[in-house]
PQR file of N, CA, C, O and H, with PARSE charges and radii, in Angstrom:
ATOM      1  N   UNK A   1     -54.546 -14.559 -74.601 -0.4000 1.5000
ATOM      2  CA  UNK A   1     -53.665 -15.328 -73.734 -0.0000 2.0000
ATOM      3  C   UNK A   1     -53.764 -14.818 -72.307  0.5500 1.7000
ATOM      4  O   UNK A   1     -53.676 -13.606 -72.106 -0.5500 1.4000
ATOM      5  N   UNK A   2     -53.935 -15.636 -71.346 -0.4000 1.5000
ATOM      6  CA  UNK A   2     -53.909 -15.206 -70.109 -0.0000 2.0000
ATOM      7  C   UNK A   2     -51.970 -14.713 -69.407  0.5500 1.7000
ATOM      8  O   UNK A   2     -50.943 -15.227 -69.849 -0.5500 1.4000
ATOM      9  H   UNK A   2     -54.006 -16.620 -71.509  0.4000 1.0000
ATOM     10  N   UNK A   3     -52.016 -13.866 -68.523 -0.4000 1.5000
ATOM     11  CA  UNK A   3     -51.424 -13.187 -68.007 -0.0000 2.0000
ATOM     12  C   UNK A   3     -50.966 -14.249 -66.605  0.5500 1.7000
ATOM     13  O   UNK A   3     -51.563 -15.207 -66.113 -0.5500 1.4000
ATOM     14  H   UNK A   3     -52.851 -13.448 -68.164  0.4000 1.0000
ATOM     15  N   UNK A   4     -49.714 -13.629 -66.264 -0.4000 1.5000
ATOM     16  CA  UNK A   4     -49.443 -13.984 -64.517 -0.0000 2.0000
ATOM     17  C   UNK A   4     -48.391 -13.715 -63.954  0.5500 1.7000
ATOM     18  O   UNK A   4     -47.361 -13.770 -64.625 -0.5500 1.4000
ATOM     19  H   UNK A   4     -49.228 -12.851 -66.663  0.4000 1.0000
ATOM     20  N   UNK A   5     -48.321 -13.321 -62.467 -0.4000 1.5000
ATOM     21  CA  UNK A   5     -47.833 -12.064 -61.452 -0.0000 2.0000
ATOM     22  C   UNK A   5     -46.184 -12.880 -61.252  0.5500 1.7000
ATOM     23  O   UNK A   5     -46.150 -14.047 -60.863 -0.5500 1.4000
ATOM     24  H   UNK A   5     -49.158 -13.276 -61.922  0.4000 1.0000
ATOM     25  N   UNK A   6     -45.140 -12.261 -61.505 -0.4000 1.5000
ATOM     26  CA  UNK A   6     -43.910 -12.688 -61.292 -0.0000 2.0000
ATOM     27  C   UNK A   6     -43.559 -12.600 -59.909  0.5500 1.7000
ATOM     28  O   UNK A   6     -44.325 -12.054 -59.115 -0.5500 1.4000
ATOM     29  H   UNK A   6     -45.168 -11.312 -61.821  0.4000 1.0000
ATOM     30  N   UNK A   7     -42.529 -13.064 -59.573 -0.4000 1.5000
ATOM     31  CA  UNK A   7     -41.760 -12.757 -58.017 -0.0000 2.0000
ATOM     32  C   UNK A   7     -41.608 -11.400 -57.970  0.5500 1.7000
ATOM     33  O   UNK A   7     -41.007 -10.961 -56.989 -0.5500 1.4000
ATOM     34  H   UNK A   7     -41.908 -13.508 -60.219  0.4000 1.0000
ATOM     35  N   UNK A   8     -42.002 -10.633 -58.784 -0.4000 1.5000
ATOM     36  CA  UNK A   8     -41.508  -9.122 -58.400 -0.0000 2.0000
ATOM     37  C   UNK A   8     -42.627  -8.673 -57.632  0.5500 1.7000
ATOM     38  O   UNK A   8     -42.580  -7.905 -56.671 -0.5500 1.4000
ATOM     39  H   UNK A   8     -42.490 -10.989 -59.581  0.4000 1.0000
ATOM     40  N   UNK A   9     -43.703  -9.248 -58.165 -0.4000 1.5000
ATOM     41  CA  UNK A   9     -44.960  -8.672 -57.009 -0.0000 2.0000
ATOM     42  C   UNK A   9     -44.537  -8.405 -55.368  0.5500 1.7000
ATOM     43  O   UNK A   9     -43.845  -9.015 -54.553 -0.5500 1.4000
ATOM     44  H   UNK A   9     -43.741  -9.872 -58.946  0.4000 1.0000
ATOM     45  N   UNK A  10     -45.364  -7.122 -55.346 -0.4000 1.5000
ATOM     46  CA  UNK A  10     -44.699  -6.084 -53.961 -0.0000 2.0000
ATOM     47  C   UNK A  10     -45.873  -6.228 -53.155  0.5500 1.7000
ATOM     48  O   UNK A  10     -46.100  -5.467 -52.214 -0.5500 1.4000
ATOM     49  H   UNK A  10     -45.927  -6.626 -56.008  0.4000 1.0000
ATOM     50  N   UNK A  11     -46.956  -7.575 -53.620 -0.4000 1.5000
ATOM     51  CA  UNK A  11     -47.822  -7.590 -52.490 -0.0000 2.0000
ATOM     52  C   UNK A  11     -48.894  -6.647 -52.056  0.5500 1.7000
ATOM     53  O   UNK A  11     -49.432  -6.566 -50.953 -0.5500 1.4000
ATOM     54  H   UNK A  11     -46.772  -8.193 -54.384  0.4000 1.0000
ATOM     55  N   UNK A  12     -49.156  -5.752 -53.450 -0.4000 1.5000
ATOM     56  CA  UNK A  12     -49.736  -4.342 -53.092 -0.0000 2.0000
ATOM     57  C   UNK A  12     -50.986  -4.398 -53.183  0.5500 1.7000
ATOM     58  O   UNK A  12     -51.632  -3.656 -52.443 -0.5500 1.4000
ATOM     59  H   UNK A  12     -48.719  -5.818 -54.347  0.4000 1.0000
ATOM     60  N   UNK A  13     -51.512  -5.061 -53.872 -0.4000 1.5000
ATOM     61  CA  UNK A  13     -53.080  -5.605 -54.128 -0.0000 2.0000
ATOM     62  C   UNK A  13     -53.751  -4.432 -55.204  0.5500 1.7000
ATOM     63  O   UNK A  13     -54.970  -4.520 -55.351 -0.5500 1.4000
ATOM     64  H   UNK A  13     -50.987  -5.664 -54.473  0.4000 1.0000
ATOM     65  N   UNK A  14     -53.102  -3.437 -55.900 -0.4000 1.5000
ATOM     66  CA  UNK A  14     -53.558  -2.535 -56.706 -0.0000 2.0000
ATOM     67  C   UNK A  14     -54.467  -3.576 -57.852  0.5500 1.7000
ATOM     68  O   UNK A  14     -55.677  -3.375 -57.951 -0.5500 1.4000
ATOM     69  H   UNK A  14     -52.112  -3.366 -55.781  0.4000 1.0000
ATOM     70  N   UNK A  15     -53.684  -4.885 -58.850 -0.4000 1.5000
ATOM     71  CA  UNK A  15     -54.665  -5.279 -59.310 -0.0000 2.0000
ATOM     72  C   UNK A  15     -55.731  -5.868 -59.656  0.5500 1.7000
ATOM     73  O   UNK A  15     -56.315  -5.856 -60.740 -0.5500 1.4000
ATOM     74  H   UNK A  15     -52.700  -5.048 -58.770  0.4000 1.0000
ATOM     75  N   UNK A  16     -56.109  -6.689 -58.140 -0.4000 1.5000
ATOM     76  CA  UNK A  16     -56.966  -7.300 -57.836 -0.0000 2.0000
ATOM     77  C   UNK A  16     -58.188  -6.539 -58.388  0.5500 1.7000
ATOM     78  O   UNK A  16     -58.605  -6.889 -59.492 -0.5500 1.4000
ATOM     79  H   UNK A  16     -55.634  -6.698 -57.260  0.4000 1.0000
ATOM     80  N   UNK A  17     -58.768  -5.595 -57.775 -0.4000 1.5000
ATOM     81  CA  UNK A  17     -60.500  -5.035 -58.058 -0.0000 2.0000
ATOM     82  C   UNK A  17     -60.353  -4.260 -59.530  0.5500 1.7000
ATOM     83  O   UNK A  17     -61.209  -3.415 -59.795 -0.5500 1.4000
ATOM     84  H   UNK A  17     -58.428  -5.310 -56.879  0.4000 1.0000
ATOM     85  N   UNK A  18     -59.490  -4.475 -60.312 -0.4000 1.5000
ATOM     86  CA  UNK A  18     -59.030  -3.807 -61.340 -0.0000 2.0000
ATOM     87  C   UNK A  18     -59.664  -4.858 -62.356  0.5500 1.7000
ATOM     88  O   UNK A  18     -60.020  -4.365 -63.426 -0.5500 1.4000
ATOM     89  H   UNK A  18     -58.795  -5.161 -60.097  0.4000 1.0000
ATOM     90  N   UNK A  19     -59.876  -6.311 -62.186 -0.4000 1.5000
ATOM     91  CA  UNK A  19     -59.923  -7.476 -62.858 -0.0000 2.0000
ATOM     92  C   UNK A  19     -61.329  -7.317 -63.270  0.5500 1.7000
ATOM     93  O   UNK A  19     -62.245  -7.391 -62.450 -0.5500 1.4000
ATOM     94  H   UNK A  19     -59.587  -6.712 -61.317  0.4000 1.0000
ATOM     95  N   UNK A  20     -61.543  -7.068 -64.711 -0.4000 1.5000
ATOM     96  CA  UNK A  20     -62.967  -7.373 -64.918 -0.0000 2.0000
ATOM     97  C   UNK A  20     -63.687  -8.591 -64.516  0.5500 1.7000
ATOM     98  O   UNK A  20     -64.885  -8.578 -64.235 -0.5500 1.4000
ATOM     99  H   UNK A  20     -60.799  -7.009 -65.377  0.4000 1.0000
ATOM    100  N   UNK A  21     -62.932  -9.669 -64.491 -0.4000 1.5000
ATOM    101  CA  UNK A  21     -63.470 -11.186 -64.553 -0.0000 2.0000
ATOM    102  C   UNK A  21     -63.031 -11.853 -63.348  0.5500 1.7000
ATOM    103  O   UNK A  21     -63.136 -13.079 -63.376 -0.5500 1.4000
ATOM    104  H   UNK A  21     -61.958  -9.680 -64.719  0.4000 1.0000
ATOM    105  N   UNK A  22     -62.533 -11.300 -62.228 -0.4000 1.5000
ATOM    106  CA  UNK A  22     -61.898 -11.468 -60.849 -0.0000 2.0000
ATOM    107  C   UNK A  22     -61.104 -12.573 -61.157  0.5500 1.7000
ATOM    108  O   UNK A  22     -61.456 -13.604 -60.583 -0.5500 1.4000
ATOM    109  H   UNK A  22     -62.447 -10.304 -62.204  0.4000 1.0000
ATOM    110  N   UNK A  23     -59.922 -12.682 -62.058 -0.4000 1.5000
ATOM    111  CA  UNK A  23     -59.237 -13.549 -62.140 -0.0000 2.0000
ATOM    112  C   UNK A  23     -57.788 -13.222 -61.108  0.5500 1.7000
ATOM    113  O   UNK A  23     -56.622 -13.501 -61.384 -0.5500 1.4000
ATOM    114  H   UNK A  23     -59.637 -11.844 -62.524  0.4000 1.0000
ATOM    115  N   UNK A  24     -58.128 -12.788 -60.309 -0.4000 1.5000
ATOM    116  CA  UNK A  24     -56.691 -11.920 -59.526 -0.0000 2.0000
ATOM    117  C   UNK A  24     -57.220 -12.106 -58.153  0.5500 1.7000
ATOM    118  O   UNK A  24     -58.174 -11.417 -57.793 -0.5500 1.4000
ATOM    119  H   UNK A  24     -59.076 -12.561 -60.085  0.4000 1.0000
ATOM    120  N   UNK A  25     -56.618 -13.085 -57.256 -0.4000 1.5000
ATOM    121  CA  UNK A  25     -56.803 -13.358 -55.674 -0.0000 2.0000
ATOM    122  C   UNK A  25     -55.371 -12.886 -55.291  0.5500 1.7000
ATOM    123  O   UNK A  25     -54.562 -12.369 -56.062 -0.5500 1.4000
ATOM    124  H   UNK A  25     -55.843 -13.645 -57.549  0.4000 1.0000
ATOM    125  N   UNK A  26     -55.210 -13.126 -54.088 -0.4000 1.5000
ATOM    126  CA  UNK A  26     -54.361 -12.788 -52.803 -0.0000 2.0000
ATOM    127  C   UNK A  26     -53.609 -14.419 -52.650  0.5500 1.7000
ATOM    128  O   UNK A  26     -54.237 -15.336 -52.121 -0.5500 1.4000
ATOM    129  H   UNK A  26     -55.867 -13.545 -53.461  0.4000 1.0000
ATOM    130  N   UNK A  27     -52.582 -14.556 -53.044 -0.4000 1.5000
ATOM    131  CA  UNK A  27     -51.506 -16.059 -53.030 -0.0000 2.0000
ATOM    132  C   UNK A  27     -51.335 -15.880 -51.285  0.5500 1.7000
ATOM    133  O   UNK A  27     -51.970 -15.073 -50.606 -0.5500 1.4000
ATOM    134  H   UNK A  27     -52.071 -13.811 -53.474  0.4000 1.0000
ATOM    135  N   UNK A  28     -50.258 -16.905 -50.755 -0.4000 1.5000
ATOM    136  CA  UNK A  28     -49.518 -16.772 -50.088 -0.0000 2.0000
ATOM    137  C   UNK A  28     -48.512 -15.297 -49.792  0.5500 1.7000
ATOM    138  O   UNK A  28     -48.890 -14.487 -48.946 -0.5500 1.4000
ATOM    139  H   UNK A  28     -49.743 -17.561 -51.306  0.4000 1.0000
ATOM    140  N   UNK A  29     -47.576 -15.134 -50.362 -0.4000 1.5000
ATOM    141  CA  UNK A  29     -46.932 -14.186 -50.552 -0.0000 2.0000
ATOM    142  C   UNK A  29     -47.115 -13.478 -51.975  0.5500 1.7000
ATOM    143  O   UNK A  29     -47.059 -12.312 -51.584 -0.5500 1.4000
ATOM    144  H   UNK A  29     -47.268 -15.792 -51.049  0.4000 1.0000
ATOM    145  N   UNK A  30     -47.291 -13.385 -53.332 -0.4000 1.5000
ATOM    146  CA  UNK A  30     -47.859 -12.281 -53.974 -0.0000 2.0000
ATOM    147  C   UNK A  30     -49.075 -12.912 -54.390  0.5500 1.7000
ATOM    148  O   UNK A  30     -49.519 -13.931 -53.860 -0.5500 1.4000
ATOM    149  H   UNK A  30     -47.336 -14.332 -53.650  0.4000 1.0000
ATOM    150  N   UNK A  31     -49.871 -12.008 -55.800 -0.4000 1.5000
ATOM    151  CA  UNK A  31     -50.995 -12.204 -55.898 -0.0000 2.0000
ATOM    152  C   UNK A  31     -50.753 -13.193 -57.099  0.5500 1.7000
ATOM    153  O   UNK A  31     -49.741 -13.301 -57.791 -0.5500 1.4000
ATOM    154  H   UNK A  31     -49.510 -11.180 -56.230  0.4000 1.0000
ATOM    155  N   UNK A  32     -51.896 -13.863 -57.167 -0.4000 1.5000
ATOM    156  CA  UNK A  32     -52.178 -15.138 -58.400 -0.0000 2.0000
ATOM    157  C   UNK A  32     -52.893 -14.699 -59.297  0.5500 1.7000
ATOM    158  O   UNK A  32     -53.361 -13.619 -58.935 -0.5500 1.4000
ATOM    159  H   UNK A  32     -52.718 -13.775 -56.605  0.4000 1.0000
ATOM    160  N   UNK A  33     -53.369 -15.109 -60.737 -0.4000 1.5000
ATOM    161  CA  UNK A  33     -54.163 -14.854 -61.380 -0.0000 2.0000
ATOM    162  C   UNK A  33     -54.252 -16.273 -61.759  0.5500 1.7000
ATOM    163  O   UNK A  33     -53.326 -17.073 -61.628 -0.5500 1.4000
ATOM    164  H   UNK A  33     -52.989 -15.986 -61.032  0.4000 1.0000
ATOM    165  N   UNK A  34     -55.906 -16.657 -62.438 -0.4000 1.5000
ATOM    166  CA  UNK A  34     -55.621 -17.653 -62.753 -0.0000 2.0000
ATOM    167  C   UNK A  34     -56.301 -17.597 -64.157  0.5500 1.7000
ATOM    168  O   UNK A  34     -57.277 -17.041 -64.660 -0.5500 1.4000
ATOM    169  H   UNK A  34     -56.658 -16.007 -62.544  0.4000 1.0000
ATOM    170  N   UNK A  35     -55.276 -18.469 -64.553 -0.4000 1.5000
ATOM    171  CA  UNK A  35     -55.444 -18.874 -66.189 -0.0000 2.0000
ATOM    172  C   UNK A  35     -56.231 -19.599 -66.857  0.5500 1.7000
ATOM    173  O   UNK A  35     -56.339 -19.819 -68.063 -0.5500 1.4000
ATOM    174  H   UNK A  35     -54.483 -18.921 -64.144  0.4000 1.0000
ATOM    175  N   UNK A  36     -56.881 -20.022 -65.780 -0.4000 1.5000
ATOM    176  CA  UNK A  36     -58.431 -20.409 -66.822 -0.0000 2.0000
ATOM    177  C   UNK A  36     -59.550 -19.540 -66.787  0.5500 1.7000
ATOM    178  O   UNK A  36     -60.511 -19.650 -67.548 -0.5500 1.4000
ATOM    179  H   UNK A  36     -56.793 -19.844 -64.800  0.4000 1.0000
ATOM    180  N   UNK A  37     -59.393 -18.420 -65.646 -0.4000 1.5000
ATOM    181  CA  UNK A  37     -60.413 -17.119 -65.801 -0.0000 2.0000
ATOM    182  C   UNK A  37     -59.598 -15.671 -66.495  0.5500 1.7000
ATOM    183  O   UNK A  37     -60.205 -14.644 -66.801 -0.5500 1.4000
ATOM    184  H   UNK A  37     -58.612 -18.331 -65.028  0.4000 1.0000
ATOM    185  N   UNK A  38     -58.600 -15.811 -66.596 -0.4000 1.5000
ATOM    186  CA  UNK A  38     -57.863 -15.007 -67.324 -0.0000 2.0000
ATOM    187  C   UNK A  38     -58.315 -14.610 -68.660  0.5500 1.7000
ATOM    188  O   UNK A  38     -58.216 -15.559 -69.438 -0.5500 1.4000
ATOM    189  H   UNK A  38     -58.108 -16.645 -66.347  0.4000 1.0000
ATOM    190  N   UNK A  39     -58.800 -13.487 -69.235 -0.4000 1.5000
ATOM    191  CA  UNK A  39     -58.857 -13.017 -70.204 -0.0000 2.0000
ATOM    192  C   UNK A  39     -58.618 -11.598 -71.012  0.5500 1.7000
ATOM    193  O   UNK A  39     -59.286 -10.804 -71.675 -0.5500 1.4000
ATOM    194  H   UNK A  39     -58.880 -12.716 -68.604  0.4000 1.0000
ATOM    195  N   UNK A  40     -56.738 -11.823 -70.378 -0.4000 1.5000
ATOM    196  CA  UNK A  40     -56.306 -10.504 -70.766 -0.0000 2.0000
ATOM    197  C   UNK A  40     -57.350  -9.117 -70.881  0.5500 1.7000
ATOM    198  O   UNK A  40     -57.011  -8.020 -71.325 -0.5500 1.4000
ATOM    199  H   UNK A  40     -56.196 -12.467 -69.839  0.4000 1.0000
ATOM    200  N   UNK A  41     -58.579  -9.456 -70.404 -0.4000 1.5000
ATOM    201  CA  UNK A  41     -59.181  -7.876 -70.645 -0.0000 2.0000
ATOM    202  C   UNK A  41     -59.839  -7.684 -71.993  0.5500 1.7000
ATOM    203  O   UNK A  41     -60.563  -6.708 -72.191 -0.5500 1.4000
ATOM    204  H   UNK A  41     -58.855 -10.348 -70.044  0.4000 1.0000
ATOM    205  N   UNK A  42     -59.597  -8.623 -72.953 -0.4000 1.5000
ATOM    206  CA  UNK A  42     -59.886  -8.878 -74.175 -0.0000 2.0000
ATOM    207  C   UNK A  42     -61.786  -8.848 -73.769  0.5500 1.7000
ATOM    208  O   UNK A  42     -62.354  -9.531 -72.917 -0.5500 1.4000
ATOM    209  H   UNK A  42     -59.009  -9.416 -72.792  0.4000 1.0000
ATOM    210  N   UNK A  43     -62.433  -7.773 -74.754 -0.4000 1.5000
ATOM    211  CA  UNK A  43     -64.384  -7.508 -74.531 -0.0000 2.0000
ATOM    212  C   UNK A  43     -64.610  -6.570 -73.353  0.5500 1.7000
ATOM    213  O   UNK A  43     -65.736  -6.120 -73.141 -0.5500 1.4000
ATOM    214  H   UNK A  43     -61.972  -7.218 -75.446  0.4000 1.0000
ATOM    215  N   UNK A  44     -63.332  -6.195 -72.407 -0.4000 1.5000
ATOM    216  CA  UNK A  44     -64.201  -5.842 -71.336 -0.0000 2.0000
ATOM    217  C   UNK A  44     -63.177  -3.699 -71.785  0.5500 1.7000
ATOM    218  O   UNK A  44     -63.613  -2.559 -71.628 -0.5500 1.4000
ATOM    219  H   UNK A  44     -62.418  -6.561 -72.580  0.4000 1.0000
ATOM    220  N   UNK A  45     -61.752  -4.253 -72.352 -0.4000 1.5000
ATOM    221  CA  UNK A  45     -60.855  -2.833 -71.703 -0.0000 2.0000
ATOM    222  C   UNK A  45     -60.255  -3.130 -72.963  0.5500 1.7000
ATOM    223  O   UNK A  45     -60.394  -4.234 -73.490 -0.5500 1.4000
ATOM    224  H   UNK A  45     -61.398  -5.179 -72.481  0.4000 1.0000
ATOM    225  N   UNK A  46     -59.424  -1.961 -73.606 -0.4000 1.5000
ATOM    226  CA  UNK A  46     -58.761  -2.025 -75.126 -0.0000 2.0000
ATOM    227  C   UNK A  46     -57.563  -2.104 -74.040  0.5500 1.7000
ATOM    228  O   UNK A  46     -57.177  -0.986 -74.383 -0.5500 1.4000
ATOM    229  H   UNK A  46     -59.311  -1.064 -73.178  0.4000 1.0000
ATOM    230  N   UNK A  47     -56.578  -2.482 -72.957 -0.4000 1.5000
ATOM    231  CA  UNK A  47     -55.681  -2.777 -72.021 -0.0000 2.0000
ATOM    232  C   UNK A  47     -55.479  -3.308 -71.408  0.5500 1.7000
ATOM    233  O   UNK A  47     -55.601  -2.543 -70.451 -0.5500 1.4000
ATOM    234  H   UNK A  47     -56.891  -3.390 -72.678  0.4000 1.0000
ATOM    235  N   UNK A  48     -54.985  -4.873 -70.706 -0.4000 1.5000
ATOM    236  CA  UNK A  48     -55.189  -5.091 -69.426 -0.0000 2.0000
ATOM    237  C   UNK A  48     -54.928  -4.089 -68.070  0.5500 1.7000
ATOM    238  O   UNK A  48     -53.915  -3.405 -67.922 -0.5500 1.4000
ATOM    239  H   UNK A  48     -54.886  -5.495 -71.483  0.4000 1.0000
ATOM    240  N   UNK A  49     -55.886  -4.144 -67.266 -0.4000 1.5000
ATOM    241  CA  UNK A  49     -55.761  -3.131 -66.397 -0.0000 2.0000
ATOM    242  C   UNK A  49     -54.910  -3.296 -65.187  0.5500 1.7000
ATOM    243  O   UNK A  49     -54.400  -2.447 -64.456 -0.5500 1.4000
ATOM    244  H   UNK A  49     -56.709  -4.700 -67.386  0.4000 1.0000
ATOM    245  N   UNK A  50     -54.872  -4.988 -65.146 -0.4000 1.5000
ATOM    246  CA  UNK A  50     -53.814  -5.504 -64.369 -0.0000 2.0000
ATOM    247  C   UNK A  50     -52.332  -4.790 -64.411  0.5500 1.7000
ATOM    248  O   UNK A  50     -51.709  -4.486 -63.393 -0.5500 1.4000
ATOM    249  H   UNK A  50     -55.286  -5.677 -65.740  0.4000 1.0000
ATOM    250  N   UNK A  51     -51.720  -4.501 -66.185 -0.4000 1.5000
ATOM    251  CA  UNK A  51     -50.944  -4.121 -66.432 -0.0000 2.0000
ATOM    252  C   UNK A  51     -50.829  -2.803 -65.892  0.5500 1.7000
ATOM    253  O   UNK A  51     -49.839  -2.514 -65.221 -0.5500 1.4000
ATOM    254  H   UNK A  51     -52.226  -4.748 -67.012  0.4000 1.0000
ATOM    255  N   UNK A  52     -52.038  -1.696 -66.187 -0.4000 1.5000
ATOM    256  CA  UNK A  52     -51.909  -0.305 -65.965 -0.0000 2.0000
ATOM    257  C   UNK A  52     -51.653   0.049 -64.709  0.5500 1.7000
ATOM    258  O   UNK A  52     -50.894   0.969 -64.404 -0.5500 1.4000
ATOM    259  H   UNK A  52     -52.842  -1.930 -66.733  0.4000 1.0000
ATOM    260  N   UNK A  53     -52.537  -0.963 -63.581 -0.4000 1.5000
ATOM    261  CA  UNK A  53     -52.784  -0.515 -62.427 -0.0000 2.0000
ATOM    262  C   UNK A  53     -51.538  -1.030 -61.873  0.5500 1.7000
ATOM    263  O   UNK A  53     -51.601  -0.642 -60.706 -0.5500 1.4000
ATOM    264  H   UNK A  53     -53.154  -1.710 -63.829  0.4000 1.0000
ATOM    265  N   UNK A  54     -50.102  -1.868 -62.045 -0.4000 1.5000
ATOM    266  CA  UNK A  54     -49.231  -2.317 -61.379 -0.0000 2.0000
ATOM    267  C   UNK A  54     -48.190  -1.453 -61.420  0.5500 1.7000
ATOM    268  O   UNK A  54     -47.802  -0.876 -62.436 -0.5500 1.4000
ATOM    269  H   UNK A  54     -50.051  -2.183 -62.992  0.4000 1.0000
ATOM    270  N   UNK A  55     -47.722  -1.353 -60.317 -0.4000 1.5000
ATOM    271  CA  UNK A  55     -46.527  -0.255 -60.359 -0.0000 2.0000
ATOM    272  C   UNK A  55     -45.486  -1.003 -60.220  0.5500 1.7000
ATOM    273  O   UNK A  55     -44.735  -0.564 -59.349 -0.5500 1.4000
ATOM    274  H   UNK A  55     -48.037  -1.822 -59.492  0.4000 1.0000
ATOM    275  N   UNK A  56     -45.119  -1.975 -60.728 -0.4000 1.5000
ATOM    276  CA  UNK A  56     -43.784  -2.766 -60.536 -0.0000 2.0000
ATOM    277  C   UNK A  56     -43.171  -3.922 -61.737  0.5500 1.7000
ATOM    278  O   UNK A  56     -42.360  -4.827 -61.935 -0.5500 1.4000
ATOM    279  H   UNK A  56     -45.729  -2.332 -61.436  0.4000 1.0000
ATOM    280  N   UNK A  57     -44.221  -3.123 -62.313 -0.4000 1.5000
ATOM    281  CA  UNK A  57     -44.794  -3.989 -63.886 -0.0000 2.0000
ATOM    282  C   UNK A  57     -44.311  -5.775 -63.746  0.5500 1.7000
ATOM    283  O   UNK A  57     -43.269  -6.176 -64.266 -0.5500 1.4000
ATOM    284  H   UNK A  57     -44.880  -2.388 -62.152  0.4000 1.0000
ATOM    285  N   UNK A  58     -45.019  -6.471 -63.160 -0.4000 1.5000
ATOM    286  CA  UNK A  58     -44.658  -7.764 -63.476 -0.0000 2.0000
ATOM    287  C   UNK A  58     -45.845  -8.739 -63.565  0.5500 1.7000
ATOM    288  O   UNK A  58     -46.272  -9.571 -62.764 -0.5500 1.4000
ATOM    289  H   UNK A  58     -45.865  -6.146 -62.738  0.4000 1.0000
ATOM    290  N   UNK A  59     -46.240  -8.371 -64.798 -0.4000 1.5000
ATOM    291  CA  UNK A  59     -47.909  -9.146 -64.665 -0.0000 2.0000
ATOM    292  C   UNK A  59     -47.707  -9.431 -66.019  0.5500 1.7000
ATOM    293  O   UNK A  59     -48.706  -9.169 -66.689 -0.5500 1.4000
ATOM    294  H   UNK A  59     -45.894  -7.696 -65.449  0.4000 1.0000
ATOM    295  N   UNK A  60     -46.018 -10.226 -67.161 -0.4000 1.5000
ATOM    296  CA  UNK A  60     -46.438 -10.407 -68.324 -0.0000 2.0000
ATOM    297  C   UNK A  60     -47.319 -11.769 -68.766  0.5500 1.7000
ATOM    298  O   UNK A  60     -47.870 -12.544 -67.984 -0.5500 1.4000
ATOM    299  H   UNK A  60     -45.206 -10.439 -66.618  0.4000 1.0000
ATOM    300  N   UNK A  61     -47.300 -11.850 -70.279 -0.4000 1.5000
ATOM    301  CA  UNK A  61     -48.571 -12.760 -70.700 -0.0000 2.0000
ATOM    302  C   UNK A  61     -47.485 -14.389 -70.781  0.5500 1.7000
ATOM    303  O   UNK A  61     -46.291 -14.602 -70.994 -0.5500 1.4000
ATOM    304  H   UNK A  61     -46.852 -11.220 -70.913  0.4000 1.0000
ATOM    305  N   UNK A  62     -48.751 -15.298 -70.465 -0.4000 1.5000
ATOM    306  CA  UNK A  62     -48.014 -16.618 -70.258 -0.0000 2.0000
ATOM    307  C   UNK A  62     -47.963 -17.059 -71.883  0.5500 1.7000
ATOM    308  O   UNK A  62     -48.834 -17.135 -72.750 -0.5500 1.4000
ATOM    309  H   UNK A  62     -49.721 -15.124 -70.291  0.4000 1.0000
ATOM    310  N   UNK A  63     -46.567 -17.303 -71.868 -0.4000 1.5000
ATOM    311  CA  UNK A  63     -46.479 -17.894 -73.720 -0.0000 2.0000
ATOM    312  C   UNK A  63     -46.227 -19.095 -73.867  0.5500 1.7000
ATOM    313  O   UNK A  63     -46.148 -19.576 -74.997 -0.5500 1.4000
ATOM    314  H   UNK A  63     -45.860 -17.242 -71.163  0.4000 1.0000
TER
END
């Protein structure tokens, strides 16, 4: 399931280059991921790294 960045995003850009599959750009005001290149990390990391690398934790999975 793909992932995506809540209003809590602090704009920090930590998990952009973190993205195996560069599914993580620069929005307006926080960052986007997008959900048709989204692949939780699933083949590339046993983690999303999006998750590890965010210090404000708001990157949960879209259900």
């Amino acid at each position: 399931m793909p992932r995506y960045i809540t209003d809590e995003c602090i704009n920090c850009g930590a998990c952009e280059p973190e993205c195996p599959v560069e599914a993580i750009s620069e929005g307006d005001e926080i960052y986007i991921i997008d959900p048709e290149v989204c692949v939780d990390c699933e083949g590339h990391f046993d983690e999303p790294q999006c998750v590890e690398y965010c210090p404000v934790d708001c990157i949960p999975l879209i259900e």
